[in-house]
DODRENLUM-932518 format. One record per residue (C-alpha): residue number from 1; residue in three letters; y, z, x. Coordinates in nm, 4 decimals. Layout:
REM DODRENLUM-932518
SITE  pos  code         Y         Z         X
SITE  NUM   ALA         Y         Z         X
...
REM end
This chain:
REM DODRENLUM-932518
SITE  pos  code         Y         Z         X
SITE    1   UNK   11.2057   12.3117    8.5768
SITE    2   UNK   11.1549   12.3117    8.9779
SITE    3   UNK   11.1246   11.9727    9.1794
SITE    4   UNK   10.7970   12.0364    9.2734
SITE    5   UNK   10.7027   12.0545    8.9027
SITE    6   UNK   10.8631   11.7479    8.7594
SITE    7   UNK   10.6882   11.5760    9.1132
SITE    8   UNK   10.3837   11.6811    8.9883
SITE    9   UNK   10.4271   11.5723    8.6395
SITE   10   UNK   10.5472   11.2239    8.7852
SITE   11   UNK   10.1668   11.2370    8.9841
SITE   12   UNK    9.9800   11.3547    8.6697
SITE   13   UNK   10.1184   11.0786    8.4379
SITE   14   UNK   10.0537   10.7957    8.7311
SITE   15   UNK    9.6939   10.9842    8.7415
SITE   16   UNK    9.6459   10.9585    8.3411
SITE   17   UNK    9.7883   10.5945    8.3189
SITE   18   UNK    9.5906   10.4543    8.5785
SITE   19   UNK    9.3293   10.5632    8.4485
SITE   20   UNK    9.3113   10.4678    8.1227
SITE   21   UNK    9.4171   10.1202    8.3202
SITE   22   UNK    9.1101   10.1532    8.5024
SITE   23   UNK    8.8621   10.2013    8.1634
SITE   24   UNK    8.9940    9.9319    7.9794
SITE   25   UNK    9.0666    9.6160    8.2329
SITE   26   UNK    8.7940    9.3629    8.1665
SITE   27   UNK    8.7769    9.3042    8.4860
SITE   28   UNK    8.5830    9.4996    8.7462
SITE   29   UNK    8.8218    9.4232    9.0376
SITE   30   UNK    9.1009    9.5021    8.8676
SITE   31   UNK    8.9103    9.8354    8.7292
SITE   32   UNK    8.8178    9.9204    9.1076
SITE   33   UNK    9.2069    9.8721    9.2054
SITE   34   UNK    9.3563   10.0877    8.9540
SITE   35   UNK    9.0908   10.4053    9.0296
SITE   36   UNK    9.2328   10.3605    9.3546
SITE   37   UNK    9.5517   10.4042    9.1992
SITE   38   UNK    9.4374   10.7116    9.0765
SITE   39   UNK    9.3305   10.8282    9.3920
SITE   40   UNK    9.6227   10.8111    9.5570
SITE   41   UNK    9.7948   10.9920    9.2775
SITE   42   UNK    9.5846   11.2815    9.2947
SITE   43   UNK    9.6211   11.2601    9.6599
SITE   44   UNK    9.9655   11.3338    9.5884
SITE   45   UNK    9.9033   11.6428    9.3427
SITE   46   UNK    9.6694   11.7948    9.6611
SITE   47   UNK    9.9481   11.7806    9.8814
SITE   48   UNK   10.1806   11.9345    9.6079
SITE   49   UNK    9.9137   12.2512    9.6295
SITE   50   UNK    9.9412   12.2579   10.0102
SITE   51   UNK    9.5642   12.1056    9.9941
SITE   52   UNK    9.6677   11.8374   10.3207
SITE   53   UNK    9.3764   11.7905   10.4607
SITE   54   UNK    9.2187   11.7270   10.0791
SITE   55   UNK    9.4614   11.5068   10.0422
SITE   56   UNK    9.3490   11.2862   10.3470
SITE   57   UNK    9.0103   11.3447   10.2944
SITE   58   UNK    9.1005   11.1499    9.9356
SITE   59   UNK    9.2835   10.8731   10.0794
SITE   60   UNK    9.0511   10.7989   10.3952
SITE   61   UNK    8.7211   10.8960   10.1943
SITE   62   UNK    8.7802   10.7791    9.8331
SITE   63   UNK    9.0203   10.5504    9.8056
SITE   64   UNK    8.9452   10.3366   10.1822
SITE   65   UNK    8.5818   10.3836   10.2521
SITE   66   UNK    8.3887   10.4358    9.8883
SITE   67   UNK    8.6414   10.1759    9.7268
SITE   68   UNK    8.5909    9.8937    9.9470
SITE   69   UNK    8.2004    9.9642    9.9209
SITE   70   UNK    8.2593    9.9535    9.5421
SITE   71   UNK    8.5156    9.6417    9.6045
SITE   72   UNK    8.2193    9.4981    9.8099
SITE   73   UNK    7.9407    9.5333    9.5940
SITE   74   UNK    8.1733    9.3713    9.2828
SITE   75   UNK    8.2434    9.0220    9.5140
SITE   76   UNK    7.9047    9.0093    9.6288
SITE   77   UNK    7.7392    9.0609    9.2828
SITE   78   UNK    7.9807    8.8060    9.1534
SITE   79   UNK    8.0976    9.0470    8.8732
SITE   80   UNK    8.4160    8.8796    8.7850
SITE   81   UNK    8.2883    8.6252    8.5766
SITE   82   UNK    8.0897    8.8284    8.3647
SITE   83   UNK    8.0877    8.7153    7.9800
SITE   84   UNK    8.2834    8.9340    7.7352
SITE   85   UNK    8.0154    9.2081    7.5595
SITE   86   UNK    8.1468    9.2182    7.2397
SITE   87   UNK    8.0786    9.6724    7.1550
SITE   88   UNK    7.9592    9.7490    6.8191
SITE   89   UNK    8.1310   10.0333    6.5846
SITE   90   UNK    7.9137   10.2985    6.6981
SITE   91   UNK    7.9707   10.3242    7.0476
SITE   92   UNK    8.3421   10.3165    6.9692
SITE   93   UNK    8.2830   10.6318    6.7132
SITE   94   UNK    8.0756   10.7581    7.0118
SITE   95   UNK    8.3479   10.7349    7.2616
SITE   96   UNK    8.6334   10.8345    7.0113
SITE   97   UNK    8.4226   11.1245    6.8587
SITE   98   UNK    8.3678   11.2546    7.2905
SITE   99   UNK    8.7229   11.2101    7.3332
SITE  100   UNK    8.8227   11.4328    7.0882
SITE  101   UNK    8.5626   11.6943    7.2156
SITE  102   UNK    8.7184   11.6765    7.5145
SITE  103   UNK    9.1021   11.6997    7.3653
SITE  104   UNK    8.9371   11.9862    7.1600
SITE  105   UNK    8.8417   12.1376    7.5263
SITE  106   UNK    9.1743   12.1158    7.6519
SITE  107   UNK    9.3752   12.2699    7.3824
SITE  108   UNK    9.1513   12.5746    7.3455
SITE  109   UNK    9.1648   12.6355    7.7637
SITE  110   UNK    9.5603   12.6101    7.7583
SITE  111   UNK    9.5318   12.9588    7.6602
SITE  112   UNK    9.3676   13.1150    7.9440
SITE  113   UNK    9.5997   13.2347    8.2430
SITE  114   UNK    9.4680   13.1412    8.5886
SITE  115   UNK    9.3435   13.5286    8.6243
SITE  116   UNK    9.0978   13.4508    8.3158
SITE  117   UNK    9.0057   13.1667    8.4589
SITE  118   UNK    8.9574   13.2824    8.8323
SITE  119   UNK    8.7630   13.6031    8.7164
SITE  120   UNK    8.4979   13.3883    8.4993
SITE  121   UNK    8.4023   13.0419    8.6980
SITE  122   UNK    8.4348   13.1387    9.0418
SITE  123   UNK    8.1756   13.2427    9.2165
SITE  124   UNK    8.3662   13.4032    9.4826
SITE  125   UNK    8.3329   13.7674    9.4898
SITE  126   UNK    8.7507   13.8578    9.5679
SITE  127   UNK    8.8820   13.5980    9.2636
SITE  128   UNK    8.7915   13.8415    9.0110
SITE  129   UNK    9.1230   14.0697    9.1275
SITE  130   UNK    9.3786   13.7639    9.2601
SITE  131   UNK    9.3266   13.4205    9.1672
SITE  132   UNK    9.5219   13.3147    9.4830
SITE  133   UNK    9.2758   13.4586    9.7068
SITE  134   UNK    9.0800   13.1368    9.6216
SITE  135   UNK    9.2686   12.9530    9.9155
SITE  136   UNK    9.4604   13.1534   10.1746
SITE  137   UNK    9.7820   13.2209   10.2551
SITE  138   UNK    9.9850   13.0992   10.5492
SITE  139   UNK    9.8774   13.3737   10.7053
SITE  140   UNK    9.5690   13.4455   10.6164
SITE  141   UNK    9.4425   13.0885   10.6457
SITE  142   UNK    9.5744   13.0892   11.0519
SITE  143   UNK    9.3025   13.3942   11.0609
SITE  144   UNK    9.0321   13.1786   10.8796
SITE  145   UNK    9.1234   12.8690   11.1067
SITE  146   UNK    9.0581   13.0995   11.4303
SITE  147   UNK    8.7468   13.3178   11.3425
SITE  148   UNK    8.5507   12.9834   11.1070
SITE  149   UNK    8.7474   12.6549   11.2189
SITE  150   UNK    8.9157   12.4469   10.9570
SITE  151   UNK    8.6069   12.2626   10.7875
SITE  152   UNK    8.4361   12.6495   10.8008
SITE  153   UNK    8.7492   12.7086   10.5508
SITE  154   UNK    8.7636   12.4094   10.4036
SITE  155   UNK    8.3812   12.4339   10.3216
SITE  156   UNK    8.4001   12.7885   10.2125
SITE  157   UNK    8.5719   12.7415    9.8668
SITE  158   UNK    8.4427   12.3980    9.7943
SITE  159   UNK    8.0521   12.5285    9.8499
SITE  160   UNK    8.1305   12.8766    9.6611
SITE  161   UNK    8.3789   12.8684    9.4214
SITE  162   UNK    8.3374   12.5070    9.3793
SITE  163   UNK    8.0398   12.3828    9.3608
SITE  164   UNK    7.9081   12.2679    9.0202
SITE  165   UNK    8.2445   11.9944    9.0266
SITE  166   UNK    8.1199   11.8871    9.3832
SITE  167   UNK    7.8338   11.8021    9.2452
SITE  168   UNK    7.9393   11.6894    8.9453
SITE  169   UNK    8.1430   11.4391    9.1230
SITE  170   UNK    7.8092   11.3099    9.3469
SITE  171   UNK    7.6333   11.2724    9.0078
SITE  172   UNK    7.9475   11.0285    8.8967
SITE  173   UNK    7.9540   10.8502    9.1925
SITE  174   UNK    7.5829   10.7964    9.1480
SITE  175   UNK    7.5878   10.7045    8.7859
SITE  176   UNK    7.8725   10.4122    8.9032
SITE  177   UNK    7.6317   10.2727    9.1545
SITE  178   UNK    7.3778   10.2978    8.8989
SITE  179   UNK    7.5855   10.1213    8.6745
SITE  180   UNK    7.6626    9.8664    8.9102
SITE  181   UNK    7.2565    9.7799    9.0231
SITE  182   UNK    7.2153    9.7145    8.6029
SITE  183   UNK    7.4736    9.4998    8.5606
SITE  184   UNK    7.3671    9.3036    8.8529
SITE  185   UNK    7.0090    9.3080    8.7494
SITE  186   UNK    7.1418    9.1498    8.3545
SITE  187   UNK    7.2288    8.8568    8.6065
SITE  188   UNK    6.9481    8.8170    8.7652
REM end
């Protein structure tokens, strides 16, 4: 086993741990702090797959700027005093039954090698042959840099070969500020 793998086994456990810290602190601060925690840890993994400016773009974006909105909103709602909700069977069987969907998900995609995967989700017409074409070399990527700029090959992949989880992501972020505006309205 290589450094760079037990480093990013070390990031992916502080990921995981963080957050299920994050899902099941009572309190919303403390919730907010450790998905910043989680952040930073996949901040970490980015760098580990040369992804630097990804990596910054996590830490500046996600964990400074949309975090202390987030942080922001919680004070200024007053959230932290919230009464305890007391959750019925059901939506426990609800979250334990998608959990184990999901589990289900993961163990039947360990089998696919990163060719099978590259040649059916992305959308990008060379990952069919090489799944490392998806991000450039060295090389290659000083050629992108000079004939697009670096956001014209930073946006190339994530707008192409990446955009359902882009947007995926902006539907999260929206569901959390949804989330947010009804538990502030239950106050109210």
């Amino acid at each position: 086993m290589t450094l760079v793998t037990v480093v990013f086994w070390v990031f992916a456990a502080w990921a995981v741990v963080s957050g299920l810290l994050c899902i099941t602190r009572r309190s919303p601060i403390a919730s907010a702090l450790w998905l910043v925690s989680v952040m930073f840890a996949l901040a970490g993994i980015y760098v580990l797959l040369n992804a630097q400016f990804v990596a910054a773009i996590q830490v500046v974006v996600y964990a400074g700027a949309v975090m202390v909105l987030f942080l922001f909103v919680i004070m200024l709602l007053n959230l932290d005093q919230s009464p305890r909700v007391n959750l019925r069977r059901p939506f426990w069987l609800l979250g334990a039954g998608v959990t184990v969907l999901l589990g289900a998900q993961l163990v039947a995609l360990r089998g696919y090698s990163p060719e099978r995967l590259a040649r059916e989700f992305s959308t990008m017409p060379d990952a069919a042959a090489v799944p490392a074409n998806l991000f450039p070399d060295l090389a290659g990527g000083e050629e992108a840099v000079a004939r697009q700029g670096v956001v014209g090959v930073v946006a190339e992949p994530l707008f192409q070969g990446y955009l359902v989880p882009f947007e995926i992501t902006s539907v999260l972020l929206l569901a959390a500020v949804i989330g947010a505006v009804v538990l502030a309205k239950k106050r109210l």
